[in-house]
C-alpha positions in Angstrom: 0.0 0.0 0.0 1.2 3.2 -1.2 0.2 6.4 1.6 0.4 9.8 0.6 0.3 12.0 3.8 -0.3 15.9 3.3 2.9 18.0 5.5 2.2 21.2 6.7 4.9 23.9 7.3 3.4 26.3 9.7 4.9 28.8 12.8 5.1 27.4 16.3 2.0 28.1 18.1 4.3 29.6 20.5 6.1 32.5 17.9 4.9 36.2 18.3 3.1 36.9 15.0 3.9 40.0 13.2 3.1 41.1 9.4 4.8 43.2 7.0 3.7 44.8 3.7 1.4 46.8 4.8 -0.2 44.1 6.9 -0.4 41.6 4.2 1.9 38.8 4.7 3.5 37.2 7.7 6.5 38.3 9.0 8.7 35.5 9.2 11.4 37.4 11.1 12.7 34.6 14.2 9.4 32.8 13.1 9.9 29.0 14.1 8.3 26.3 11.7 6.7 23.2 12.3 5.0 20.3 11.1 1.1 21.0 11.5 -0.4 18.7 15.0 -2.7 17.3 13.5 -0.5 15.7 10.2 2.1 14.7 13.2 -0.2 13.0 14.8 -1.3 10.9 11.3 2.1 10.4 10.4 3.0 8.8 13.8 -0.4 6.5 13.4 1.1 5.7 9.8 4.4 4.3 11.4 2.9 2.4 14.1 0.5 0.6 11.6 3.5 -0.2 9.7 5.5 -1.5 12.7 2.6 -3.4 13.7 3.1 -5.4 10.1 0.9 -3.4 7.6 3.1 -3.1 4.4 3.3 0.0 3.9 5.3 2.8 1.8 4.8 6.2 3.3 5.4 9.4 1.1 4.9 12.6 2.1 3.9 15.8 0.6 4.0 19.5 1.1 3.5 22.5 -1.1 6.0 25.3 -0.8 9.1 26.9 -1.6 13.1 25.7 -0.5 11.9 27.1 3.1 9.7 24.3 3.8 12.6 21.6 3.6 13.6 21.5 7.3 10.0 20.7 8.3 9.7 18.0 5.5 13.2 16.2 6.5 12.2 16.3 10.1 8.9 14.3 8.3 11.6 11.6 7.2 13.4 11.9 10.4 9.9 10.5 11.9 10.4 7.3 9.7 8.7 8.3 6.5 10.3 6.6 3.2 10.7 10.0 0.9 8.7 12.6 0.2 7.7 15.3 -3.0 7.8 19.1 -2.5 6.1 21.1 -4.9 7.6 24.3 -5.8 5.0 27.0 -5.1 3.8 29.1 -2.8 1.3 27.8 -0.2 -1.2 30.2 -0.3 -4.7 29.9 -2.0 -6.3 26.3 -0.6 -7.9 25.4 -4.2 -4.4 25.9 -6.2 -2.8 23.7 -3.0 -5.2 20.8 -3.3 -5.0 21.0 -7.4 -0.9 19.7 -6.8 -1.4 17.5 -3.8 -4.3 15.8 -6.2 -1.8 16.3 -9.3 1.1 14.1 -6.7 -1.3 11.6 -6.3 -2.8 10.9 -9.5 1.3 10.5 -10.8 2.2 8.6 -7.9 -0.2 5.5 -8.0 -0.9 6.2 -4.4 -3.7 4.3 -2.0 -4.8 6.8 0.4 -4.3 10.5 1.0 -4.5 11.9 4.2 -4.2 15.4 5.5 -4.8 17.2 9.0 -8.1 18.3 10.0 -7.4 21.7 10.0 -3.6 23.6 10.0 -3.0 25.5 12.8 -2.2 29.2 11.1 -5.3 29.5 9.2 -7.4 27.0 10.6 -9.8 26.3 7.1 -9.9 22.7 7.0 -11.1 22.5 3.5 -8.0 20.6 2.2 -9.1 17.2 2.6 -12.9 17.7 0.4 -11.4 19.8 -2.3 -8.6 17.3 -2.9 -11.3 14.5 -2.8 -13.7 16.8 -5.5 -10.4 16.8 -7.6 -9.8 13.3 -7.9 -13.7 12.2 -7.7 -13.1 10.0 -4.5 -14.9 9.0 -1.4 -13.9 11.1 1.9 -13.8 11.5 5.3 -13.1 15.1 7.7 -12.0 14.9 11.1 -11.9 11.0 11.3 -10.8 10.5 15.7 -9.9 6.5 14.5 -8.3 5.3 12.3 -7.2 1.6 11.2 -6.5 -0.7 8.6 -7.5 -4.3 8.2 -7.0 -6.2 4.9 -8.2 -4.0 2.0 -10.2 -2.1 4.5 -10.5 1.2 6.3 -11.9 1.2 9.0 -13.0 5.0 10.4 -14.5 6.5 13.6 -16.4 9.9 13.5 -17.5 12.5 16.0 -21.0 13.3 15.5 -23.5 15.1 17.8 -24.7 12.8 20.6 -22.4 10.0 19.9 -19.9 7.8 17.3 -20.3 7.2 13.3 -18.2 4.0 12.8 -17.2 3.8 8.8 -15.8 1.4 6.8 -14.5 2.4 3.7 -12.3 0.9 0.4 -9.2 2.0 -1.7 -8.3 4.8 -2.9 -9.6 7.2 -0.1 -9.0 10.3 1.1 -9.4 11.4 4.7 -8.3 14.1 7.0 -7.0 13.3 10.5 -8.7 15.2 13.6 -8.5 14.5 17.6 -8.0 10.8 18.1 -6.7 9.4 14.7 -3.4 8.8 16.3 -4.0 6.4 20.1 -1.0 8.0 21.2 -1.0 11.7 23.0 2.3 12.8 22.1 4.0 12.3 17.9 6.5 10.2 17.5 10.5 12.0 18.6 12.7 11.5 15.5 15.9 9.6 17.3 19.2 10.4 15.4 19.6 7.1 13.6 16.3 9.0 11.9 17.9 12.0 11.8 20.8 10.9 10.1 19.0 8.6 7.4 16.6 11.3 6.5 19.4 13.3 4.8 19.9 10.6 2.6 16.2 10.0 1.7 14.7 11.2 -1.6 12.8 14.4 -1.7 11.8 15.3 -4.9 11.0 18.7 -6.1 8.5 18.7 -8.7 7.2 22.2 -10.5 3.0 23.0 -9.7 0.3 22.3 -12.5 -1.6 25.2 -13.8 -4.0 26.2 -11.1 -5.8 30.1 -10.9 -6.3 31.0 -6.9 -9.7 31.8 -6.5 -9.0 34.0 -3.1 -6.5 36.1 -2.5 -5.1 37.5 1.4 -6.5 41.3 1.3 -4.9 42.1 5.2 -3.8 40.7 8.5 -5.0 42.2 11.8 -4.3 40.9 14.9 -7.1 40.1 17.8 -8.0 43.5 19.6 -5.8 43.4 23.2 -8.1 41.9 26.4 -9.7 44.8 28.1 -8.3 45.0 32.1 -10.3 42.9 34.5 -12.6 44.9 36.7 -13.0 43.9 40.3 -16.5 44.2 41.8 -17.1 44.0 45.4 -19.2 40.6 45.6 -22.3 43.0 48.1 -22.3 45.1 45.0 -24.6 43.3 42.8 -26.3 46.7 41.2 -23.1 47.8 39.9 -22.4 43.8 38.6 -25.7 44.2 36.8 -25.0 47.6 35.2 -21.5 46.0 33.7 -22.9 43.5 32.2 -25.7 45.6 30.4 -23.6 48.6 29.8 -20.0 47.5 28.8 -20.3 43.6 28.3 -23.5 43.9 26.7 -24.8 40.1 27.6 -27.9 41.3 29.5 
């Protein structure tokens, strides 16, 4: 079985974000870059299906430019087998989906799978639009994930309870809170780290793709106003707060 997994390349949720150009792109100035939670999370589920004895060739993919490379080898370092960067700007979801659909359809892969959402723009509409582009079955925010045989077999949150899915390849699905058993991703050791240097990564150039959205301006969340203390025998003045300023009563 051939996987494709989808590798984000986005800023520790720890960095202080900043823009530039007139509030339109990110400042990447001392910006530290990860791979997305929820893709290391899927990856890590990958590799313990294939140490538990499912055969298994793991590629991954990311689109971006030379910057990207860092978070892809540390992808490798995990214990995937080689991976495809393609050379282009990640920006609009449509054109990003159009070369992770373009990868597969060249590759002769099995299964894509992408995070449920990334953690810098938070869209999660990866996953369906890749599946629209290659007319496949699909599943968003699967929290189980496990393979038996030819088989897929899925778990999904729903209101009130648990949708249990079994599905067939090729299939595309998108990993959300649970996919992976374990809490934590697997920690690249340095017989990883040193094998992932020497493991293909091939650059490939994007298929023609028009964005159909484009990033007008950043703003940042407006600042927390100060916490007022209210003596607790002063309800009257409680009440007023929260009618006045809060504006929830």
């Amino acid at each position: 079985m051939k996987a494709l997994i989808c590798i984000g390349h986005v800023p520790d949720t720890t960095s202080k974000i900043k823009f530039t150009d007139n509030d339109t792109k990110f400042d990447t100035t001392d910006i530290k870059y990860i791979i997305g939670p929820y893709e290391e999370l899927a990856l890590t589920r990958l590799l313990d299906l294939r140490d538990a004895g499912t055969d298994m060739h793991i590629t991954t993919v990311t689109v971006g430019t030379q910057e990207t490379e860092p978070t892809i080898r540390k992808a490798l370092a995990m214990g995937a087998d080689d991976a495809v960067r393609v050379n282009a700007e990640a920006s609009d979801n449509l054109f990003i989906a159009k070369q992770i659909a373009e990868v597969f359809k060249n590759g002769d892969y099995d299964i894509i799978i992408t995070g449920k959402e990334s953690i810098d723009y938070n869209g999660g509409q990866l996953e369906g639009m890749i599946a629209e582009f290659l007319n496949l079955p699909s599943v968003s925010g699967a929290s189980k994930f496990d393979i038996e045989g030819d088989k897929i077999l899925l778990e999904q949150e729903i209101e009130g309870g648990t949708l249990k899915l079994e599905a067939s390849f090729p299939f595309v699905v998108s990993a959300g809170k649970g996919f992976c058993p374990e809490p934590e991703p697997r920690i690249p050791n340095m017989r990883g780290i040193m094998t992932a240097r020497k493991k293909p990564l091939q650059v490939v150039e994007p298929v023609a793709k028009e964005a159909v959205t484009e990033i007008i301006k950043y703003h940042l969340p407006e600042p927390k106003p100060a916490c007022k203390m209210i003596d607790p025998d002063n309800v009257e003045e409680l009440v007023r707060l929260l009618h006045e300023e809060a504006k929830v009563i």
